[in-house]
N, C-alpha and C positions, 0 to 999 in steps of 0.2 A: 504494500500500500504506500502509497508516496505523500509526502508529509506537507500539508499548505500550513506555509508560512502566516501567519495573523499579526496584522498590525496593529500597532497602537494608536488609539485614536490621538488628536496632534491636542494639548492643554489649548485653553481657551485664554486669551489673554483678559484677565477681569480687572484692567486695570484703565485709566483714561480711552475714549475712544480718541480715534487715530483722526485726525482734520487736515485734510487735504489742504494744498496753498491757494488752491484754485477756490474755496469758498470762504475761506480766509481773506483772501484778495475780495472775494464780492461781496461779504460785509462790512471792510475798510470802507468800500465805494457807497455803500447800502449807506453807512454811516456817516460818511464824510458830505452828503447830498443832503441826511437830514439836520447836519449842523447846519449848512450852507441858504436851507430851505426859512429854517425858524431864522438864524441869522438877518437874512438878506431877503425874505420874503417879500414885505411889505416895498424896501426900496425898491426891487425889481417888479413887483407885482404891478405897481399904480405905472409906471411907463407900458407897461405893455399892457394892458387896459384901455391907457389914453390910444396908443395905436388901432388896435382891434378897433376900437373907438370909430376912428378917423377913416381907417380900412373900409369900415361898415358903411359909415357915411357914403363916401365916394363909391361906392360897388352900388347902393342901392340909387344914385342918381345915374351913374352910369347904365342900371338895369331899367329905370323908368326912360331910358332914352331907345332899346336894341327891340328887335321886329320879335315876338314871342310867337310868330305862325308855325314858326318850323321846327320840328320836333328834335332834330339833331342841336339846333343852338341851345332848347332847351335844357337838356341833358346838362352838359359842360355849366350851366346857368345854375344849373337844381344843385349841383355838387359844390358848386362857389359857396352857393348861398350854406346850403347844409353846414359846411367846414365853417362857413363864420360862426354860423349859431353855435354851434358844437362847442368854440372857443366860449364866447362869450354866452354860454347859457345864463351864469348863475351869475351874469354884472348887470343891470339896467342901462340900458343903451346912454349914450352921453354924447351930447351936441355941442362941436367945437365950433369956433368962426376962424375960417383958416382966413 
């Protein structure tokens, strides 16, 4: 009869899990966005607000002027407009005098 070898199952290491650099790297970034965010939110926010703003403005004077008959312009039109709203859902539209 010929004898099978049996192996030892290999110990488990029960000590810290092992953390890859690669998710280590993407909680430095994870973290370093939310310092930057609460920091710097408000500075950066109200400029790019006032744009959106201004954005808004001039697309919908520009949209009250183009031929809405033809379904292909509309497409490209529906999708402008969607991406602004999208932006600025949750701001109340704001009227500049450029």
């Amino acid at each position: 009869m010929t004898q099978v070898k049996k192996s030892l199952p290999k110990k488990k290491n029960l000590g810290r899990p092992k953390i890859s650099k690669k998710w280590l790297l993407y909680f430095g970034l994870g973290l370093l966005a939310l310092i930057l965010v609460l920091t710097l939110g408000t500075v950066i926010g109200h400029p790019v607000e006032r744009l959106i703003s201004i954005v808004e403005n001039r697309y919908q004077q520009w949209f009250d002027q183009q031929n809405t008959n033809n379904p292909l312009v509309l497409l490209p039109l529906a999708f402008i407009g969607g991406l602004l709203v999208q932006l600025s859902k949750n701001n109340p539209p704001v009227t500049y005098d450029l």
